[in-house]
C-alpha positions in Angstrom: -10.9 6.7 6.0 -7.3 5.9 4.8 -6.5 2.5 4.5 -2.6 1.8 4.9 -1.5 -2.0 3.5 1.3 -2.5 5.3 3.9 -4.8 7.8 4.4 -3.7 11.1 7.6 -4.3 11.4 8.5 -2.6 7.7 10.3 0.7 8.3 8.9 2.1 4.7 5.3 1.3 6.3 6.2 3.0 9.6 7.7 6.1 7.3 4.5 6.5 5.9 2.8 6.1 9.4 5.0 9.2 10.7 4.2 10.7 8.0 0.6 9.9 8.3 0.3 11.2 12.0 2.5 14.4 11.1 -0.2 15.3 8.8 -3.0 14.4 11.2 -4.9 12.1 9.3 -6.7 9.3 10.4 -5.8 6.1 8.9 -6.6 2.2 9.4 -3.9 -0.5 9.1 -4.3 -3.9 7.7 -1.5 -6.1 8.1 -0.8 -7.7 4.7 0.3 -11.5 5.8 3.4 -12.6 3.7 2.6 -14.7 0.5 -1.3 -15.0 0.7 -2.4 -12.0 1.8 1.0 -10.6 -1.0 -1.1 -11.9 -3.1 -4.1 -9.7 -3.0 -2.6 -7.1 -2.8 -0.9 -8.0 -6.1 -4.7 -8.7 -7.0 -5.7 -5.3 -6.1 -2.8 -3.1 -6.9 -0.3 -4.9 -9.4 2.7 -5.2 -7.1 3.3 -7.2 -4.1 5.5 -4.7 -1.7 4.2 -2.7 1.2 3.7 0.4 1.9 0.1 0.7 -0.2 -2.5 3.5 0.7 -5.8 3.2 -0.3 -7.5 6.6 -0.5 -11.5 6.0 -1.6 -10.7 4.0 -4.7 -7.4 5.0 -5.6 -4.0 2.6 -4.4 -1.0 4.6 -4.5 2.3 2.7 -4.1 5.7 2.9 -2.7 6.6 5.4 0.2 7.7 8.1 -1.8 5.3 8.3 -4.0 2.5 8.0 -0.9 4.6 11.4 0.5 4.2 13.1 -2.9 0.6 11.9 -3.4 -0.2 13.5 0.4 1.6 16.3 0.1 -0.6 17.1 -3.3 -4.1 16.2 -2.3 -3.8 16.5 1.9 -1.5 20.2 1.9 -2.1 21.2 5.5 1.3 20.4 7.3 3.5 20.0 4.2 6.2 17.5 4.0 8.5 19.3 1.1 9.7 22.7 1.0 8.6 25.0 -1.4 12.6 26.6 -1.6 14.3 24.9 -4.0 17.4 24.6 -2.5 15.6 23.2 0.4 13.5 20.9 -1.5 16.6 19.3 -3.6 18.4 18.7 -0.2 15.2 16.8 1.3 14.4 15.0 -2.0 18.1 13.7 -1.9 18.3 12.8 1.7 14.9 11.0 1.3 16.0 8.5 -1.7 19.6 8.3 0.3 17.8 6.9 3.6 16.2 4.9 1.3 18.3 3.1 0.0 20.9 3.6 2.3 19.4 3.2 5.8 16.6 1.3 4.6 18.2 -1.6 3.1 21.2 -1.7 5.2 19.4 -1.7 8.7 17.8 -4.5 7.4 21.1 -6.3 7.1 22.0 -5.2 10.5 18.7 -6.2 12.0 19.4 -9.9 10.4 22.5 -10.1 12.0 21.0 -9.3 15.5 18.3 -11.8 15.1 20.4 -14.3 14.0 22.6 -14.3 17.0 20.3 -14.1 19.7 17.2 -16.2 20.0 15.3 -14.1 22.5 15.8 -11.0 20.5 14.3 -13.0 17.4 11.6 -14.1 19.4 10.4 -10.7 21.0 10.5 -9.3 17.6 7.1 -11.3 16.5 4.1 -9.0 17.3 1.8 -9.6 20.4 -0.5 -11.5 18.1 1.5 -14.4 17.4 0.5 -17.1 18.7 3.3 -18.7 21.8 3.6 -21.7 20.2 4.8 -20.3 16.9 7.2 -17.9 18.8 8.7 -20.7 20.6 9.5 -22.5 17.1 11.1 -19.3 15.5 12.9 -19.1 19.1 14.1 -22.5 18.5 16.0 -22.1 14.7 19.8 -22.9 15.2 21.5 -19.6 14.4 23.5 -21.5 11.6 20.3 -22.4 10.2 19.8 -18.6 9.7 23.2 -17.9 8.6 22.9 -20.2 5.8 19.6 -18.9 4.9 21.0 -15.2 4.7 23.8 -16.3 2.2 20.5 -17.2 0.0 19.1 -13.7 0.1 22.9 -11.8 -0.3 23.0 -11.4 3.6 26.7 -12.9 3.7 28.9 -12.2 6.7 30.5 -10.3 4.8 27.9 -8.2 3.8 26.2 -7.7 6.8 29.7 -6.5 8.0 29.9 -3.8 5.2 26.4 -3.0 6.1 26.8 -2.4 9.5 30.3 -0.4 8.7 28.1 1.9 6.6 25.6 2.5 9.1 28.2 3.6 11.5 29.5 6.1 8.9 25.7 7.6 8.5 24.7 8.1 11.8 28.0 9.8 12.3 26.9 12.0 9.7 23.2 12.4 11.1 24.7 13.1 14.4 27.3 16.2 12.8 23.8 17.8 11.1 21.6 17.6 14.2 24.7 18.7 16.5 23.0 22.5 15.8 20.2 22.0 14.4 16.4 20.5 15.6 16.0 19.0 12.1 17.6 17.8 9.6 17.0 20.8 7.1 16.9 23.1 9.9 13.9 24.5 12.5 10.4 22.6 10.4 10.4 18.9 10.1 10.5 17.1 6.5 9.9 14.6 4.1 13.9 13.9 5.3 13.0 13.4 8.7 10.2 11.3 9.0 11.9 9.1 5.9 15.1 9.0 8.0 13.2 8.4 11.5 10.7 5.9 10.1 13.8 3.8 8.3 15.6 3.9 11.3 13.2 2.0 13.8 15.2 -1.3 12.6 18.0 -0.1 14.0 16.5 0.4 17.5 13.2 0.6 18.5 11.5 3.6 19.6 10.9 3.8 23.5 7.2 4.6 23.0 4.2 2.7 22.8 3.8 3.0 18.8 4.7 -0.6 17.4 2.7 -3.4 17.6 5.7 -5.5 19.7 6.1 -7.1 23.3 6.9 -4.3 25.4 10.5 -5.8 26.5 11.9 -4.4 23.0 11.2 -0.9 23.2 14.2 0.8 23.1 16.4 -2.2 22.4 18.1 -2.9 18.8 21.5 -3.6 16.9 24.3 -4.5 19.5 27.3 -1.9 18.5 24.2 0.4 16.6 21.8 1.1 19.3 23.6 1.3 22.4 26.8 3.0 20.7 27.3 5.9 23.0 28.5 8.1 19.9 25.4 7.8 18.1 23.0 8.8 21.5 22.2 12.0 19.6 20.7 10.6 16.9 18.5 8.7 19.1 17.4 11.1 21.1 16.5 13.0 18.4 14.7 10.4 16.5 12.5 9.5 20.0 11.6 13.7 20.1 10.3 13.4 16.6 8.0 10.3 17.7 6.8 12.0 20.8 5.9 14.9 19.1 4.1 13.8 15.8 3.8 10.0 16.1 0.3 8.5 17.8 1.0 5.8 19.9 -1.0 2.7 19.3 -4.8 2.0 21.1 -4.5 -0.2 23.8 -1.5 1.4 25.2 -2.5 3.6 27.8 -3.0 6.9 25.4 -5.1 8.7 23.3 -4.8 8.2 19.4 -6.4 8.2 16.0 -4.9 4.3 15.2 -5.3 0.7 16.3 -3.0 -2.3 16.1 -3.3 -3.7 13.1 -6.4 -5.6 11.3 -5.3 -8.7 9.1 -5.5 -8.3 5.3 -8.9 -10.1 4.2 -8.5 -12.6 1.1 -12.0 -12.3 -0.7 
């Protein structure tokens, strides 16, 4: 079986999980704990950043490459279209969402957390322990202010962030206004790398993350319940209830569990 080395709350490992479940392939997850359990997967694979799949002995690295690598060796379903105009257009708006949605929804996402404890605290997967939810609950929010200017999440750039955002899912919105996908009537790479990235921004409805049920659906103030942007949303919760496999445990049928913790031999 697959083995996906991952975070559950990392929108390039939940890319690859949509992408995963498009394809119909069964896969286990192991959550990779930060620092420790970084570093063995460093140990195994030379680099320290989820997404990692591990297909029999191989490791294959970073989301896009994953796509490209299942595309190749699993063809059923493909991800990239074979007409070229097509294929430049999805291989565009995939590195765009990357670097675009991806990075910036994380900026937007710190915001949110850092102004509302009981957001931060339903963020932490069911498996946390209480205890530790009620410290992270606890943090002043100026505590995590200061700590944002440490990692280039200023004020002012988490402002410029979220200004962007607003700006691209305008522009999602204008291209699904006649259209059921993003490249037009089959689902692509673009899709599930713009879906997947967005789950930051607000959090599917569904059963398919491995949160406290009170977040579904909930996300970035001014982002997720911005009427303007509604069609995007809608649109990205069809693409998870028709391809994505919601989680075991939650009342449905499906080829993945929660997560298993990395092991440290």
């Amino acid at each position: 079986m697959l083995e996906l080395y991952q975070f559950e709350l990392s929108q390039y490992s939940e890319k690859v999980r949509l992408i995963l479940d498009y394809k119909g392939l069964e896969y286990r997850k192991i959550e990779v704990t930060p620092g420790i359990g970084q570093v063995e997967l460093f140990r195994l694979t030379g680099q320290r950043q989820v997404p990692v799949l591990k297909d029999g002995y191989q490791y294959i690295v970073d989301s896009t490459e994953i796509a490209k690598y299942l595309d190749l060796h699993y063809p059923d379903r493909p991800l990239i279209p074979q007409d070229s105009k097509k294929r430049g257009l999805c291989l565009m708006m995939e590195e765009w969402a990357d670097e675009s949605i991806g990075i910036k929804g994380r900026k937007a996402l710190f915001s949110a957390i850092s102004q509302d404890q009981n957001f931060r605290k339903a963020l932490l997967p069911n498996s946390v322990p209480d205890v530790f939810k009620t410290v992270v609950e606890g943090v002043p929010n100026d505590v995590l202010k200061l700590l944002g200017f440490g990692v280039g999440y200023s004020p002012e750039a988490v402002q410029k962030a979220i200004a962007d955002l607003r700006q691209d899912l305008e522009a999602l919105c204008l291209l699904l206004a006649d259209s059921p996908y993003l490249l037009g009537d089959e689902p692509t790479l673009a899709d599930f790398a713009v879906a997947g990235l967005s789950i930051l921004l607000k959090f599917p409805d569904g059963p398919y993350l491995d949160l406290p049920v009170g977040i579904r659906g909930k996300g970035v103030p001014g982002l997720a319940d911005n009427p303007a942007y509604e069609p995007f949303f809608i649109w990205r919760d069809r693409l998870y209830a028709q391809f994505r496999k919601p989680i075991l445990g939650s009342g449905f049928s499906t080829g993945t569990t929660a997560p298993t913790s990395i092991q440290i031999e």
